[in-house]
C-alpha positions in Angstrom: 137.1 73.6 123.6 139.0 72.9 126.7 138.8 68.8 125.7 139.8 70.1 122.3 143.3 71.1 123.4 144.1 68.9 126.2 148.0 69.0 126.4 148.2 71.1 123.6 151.1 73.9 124.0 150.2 77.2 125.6 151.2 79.5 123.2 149.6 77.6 120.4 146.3 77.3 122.2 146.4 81.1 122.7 147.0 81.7 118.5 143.0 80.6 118.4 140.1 83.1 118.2 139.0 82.9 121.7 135.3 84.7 122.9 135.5 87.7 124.4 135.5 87.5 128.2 135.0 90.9 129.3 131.3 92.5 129.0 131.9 94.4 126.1 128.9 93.5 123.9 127.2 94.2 120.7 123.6 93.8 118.5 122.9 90.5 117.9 122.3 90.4 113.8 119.9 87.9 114.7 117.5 88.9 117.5 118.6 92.6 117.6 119.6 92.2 121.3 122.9 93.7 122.4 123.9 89.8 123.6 126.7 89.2 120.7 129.9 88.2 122.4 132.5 88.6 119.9 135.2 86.3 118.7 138.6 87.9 119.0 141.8 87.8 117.6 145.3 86.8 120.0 145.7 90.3 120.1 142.3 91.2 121.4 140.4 93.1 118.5 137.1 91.3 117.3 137.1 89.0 113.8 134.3 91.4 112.7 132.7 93.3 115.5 129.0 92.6 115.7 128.9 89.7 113.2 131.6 86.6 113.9 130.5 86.0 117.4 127.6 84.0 120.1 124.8 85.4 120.9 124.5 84.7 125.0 120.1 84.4 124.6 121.7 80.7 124.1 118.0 79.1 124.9 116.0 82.0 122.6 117.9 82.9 119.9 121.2 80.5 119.4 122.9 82.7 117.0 126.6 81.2 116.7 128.9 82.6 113.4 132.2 80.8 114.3 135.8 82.0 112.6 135.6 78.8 110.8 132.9 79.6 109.0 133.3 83.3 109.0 136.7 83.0 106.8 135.2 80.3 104.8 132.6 82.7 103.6 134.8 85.5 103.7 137.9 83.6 101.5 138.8 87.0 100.0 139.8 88.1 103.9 142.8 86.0 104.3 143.9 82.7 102.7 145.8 81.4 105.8 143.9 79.3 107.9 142.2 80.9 110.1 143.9 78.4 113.3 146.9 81.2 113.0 147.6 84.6 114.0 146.0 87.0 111.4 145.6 90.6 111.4 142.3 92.3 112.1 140.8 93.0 108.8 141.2 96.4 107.3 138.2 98.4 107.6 137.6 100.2 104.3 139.3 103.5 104.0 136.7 106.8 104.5 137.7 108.3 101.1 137.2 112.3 100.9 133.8 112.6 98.9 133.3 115.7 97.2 130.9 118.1 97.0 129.0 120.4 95.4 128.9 124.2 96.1 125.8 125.4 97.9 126.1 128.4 95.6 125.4 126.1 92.6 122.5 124.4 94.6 120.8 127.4 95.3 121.2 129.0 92.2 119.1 125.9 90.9 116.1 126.5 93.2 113.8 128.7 91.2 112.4 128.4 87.3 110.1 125.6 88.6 107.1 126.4 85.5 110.5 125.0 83.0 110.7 121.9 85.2 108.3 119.1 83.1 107.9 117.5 86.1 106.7 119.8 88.6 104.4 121.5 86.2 103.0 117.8 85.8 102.5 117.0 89.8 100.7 120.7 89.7 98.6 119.0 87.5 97.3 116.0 89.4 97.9 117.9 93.0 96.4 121.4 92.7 93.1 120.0 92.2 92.6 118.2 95.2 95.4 118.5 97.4 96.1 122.3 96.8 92.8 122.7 98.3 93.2 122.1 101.4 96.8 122.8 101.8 97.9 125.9 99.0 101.3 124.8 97.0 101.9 121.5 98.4 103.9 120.3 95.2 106.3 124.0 95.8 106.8 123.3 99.7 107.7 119.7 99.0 110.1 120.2 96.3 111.3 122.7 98.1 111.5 120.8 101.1 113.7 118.1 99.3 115.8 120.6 97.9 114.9 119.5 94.1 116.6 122.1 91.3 116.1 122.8 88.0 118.0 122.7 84.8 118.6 124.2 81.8 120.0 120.9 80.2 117.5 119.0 78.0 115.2 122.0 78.1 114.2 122.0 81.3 115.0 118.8 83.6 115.0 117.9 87.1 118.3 118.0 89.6 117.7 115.5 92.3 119.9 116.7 94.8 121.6 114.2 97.2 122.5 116.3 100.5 123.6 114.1 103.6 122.6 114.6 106.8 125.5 117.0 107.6 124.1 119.6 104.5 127.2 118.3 102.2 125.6 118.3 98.7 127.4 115.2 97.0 126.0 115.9 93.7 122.8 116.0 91.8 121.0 113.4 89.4 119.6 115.2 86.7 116.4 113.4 84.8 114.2 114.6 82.0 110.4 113.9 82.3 107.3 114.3 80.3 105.2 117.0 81.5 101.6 115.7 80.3 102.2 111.4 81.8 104.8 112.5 84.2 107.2 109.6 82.7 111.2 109.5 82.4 113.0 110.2 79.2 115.4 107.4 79.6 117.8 109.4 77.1 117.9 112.0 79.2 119.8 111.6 82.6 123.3 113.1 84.0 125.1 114.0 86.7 125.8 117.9 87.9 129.4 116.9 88.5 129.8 115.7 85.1 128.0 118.4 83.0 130.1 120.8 85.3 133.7 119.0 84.9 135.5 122.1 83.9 134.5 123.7 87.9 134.7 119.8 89.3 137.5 118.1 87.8 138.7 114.3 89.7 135.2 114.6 91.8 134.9 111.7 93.6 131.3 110.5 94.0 130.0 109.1 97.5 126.1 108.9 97.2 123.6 109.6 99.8 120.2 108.8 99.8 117.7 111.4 98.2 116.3 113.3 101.3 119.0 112.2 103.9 118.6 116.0 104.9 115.4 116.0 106.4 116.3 113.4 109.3 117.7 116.2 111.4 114.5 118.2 111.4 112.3 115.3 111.7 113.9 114.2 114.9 113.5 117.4 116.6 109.5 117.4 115.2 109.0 114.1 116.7 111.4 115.7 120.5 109.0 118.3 120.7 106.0 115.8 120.1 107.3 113.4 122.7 107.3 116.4 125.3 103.6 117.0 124.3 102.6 113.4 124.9 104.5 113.6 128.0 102.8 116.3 129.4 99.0 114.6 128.5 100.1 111.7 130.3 100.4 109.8 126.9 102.7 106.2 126.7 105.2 105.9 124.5 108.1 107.9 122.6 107.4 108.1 118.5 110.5 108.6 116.1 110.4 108.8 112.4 110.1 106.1 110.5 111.8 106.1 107.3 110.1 105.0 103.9 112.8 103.5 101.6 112.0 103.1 97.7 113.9 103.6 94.1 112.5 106.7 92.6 113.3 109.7 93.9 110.2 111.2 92.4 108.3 108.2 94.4 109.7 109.8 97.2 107.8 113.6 97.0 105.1 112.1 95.6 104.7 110.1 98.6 105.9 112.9 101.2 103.2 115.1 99.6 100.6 112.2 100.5 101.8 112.0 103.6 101.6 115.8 104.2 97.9 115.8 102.9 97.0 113.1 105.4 99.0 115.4 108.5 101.7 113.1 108.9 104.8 114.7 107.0 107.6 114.5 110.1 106.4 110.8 111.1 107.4 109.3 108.1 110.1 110.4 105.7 110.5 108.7 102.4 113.7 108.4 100.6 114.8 107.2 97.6 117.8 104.9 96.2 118.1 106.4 92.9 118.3 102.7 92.0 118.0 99.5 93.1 121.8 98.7 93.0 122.1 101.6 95.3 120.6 100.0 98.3 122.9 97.4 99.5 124.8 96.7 102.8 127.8 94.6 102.7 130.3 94.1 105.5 132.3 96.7 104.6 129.5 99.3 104.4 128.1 98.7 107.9 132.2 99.5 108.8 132.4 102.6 107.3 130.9 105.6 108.9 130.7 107.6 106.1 128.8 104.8 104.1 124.7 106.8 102.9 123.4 102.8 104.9 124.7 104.7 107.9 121.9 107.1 108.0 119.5 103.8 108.7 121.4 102.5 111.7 119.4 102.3 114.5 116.0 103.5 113.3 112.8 101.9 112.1 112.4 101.5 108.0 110.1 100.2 105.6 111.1 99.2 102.2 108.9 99.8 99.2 109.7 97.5 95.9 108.4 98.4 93.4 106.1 95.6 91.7 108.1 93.0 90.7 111.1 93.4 93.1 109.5 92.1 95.9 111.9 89.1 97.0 115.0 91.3 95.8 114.6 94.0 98.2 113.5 91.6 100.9 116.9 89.9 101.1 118.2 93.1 101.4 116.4 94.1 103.4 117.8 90.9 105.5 121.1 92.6 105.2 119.3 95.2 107.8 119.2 92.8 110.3 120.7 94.1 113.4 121.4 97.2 112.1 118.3 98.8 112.1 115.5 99.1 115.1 112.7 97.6 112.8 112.5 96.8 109.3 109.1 96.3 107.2 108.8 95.2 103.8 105.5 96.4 101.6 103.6 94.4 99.8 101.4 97.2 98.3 102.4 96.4 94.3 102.5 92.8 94.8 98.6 92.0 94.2 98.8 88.3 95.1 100.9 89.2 98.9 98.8 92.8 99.8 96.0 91.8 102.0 93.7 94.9 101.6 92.3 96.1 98.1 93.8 98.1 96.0 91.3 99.6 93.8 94.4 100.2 91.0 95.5 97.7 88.0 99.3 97.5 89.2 101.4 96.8 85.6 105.0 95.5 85.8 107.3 97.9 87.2 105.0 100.0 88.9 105.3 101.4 92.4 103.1 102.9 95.2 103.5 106.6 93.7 101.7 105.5 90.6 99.0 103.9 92.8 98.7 107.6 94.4 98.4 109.1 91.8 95.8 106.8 90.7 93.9 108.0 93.4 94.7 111.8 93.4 93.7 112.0 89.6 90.5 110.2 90.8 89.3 111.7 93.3 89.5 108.5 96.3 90.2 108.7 99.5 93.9 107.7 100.5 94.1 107.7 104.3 93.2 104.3 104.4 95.9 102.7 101.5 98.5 105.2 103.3 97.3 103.4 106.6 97.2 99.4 105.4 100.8 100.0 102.8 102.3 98.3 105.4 102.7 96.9 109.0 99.8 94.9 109.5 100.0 91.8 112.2 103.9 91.5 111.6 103.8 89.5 108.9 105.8 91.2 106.8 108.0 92.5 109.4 111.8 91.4 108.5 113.5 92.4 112.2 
């Protein structure tokens, strides 16, 4: 650099990016270590904190994203070359999401024998399940805050409620009560079937189940304090299962609930694969639903089929979260344990559950071997 501008003026030398030179530092996106020494602008903000930047583990991990390149990726940015002065870009505004009432949410909490879909997981669960632990499929819907509604005659409300309790709407799907399916003609939205009481809502998803990190957390504090005091090693924290289907989602909490391990892992769901994306501009904005991932250990579950889609977004994760995993459970050809289940296109690992629940195997072991075994799918 110095060779680079060898009699050059002063004052245009200093109108380059320069590294940062105090020890401010962030996570390196790609070893995870807080080594990223950002590139600034003249006026001493970062290009984009956390990404445009060297990574000082210079002999491990070599990580380099120069301006250059940075604004040559990023054209819509700035057009100007990026040799000049140039503003730090604008982080995306935090619009105002709405929200729901809770009056409406709780006033959707009850009429569960109208809901096609609960009276379809009684079905498969009370049998075996409901043995040992008495209204599993109730304490789990309840758990995720799932309503019911009259629309369609009788459907489910997904409800998405952030961490914070703020109810940003509910997803309202129809299902068959006797195969458990989706009606496909039958979906909506609580804010638009109740326009007249929300009119301009403005719609900020979350993730279904972004609630129940608060309570998890403090199940895994008082844990941590019981290892402690039998001498045990080692913190655990929740671990978050990420898949589509919010039904996949309490159908694998109420697995994990039968097996004794309902605070340790949380699943959540999507509510679609489109919904699970982090760009730039979402890792910027603290009111973004990726937020609620930052800093923790996750496993994605594809279902079969979207195996290598998920896992490049999952790449996006990269040092953002603690740990990420990727499952290979409905992908036949990557899972390295048996799965005694003829996986069809589209499926996921609910339908290989409940598989098992309606057959009476064991499911400790396929909960155990989903994911995590000898890193090789491990994606950070």
């Amino acid at each position: 650099m110095k060779r680079r501008f060898k009699g050059m003026n002063r004052k245009l030398y200093k109108n380059y990016p320069q590294l940062d030179t105090s020890s401010r530092k962030s996570v390196c996106p790609l070893c995870g270590k807080k080594t990223l020494v950002n590139y600034l602008y003249p006026d001493g903000t970062p290009i984009a904190d956390g990404v445009c930047g060297r990574c000082d583990r210079q002999d491990k991990c070599r990580y380099e994203y120069k301006p250059r390149e940075y604004f040559k990726d990023n054209e819509h940015l700035n057009s100007r070359s990026y040799t000049r002065f140039r503003p730090q870009p604008q982080r995306p505004k935090n619009t105002v999401s709405s929200y729901i009432s809770t009056d409406v949410w709780k006033k959707s909490m009850r009429g569960y024998e109208q809901t096609p879909l609960v009276r379809f997981l009684h079905s498969i669960f009370d049998a075996y399940a409901g043995v040992e632990i008495p209204n599993i499929v109730d304490l789990t819907v309840k758990r995720y805050g799932v309503g019911t509604s009259a629309k369609y005659g009788g459907s489910t409300v997904f409800w998405q409620i952030d961490q914070y309790w703020n109810i940003r709407s509910g997803q309202i799907l129809g299902y068959n009560a006797t195969t458990g399916k989706r009606n496909h003609k039958q979906q909506n939205w609580v804010h638009f079937v109740m326009s007249d009481q929300y009119p301009d809502f403005n719609l900020e998803q979350c993730f279904f189940g972004s609630h129940l990190i608060k309570r998890a957390d403090e199940e895994m504090a008082l844990k941590n304090v019981e290892r402690m005091e039998m001498n045990i090693d080692g913190d655990v924290e929740p671990i978050i299962w990420l898949m589509e289907s919010p039904k996949a989602a309490i159908i694998l909490s109420m697995a994990l609930t039968w097996v004794g391990e309902k605070n340790l892992f949380i699943p959540r769901a999507t509510c679609g694969c489109q919904g699970f994306n982090l760009t730039l501009d979402k890792r910027l904005n603290r009111f973004d639903k990726h937020q609620i991932l930052k800093n923790r250990k996750v496993v994605l579950f594809p279902d079969n089929g979207k195996f290598e889609e998920w896992k490049s977004k999952g790449e996006m994760l990269k040092g953002f979260c603690k740990e990420v995993y990727i499952s290979t459970v409905c992908e036949l050809t990557l899972h390295p344990h048996k799965i005694a289940y003829q996986i069809q296109d589209g499926d996921g690992f609910d339908d290989i559950i409940l598989h098992y629940v309606k057959n009476d195997m064991p499911i400790w072991d396929l909960i155990c071997e989903c994911y995590g075994y000898h890193g090789e799918w491990k994606i950070v």
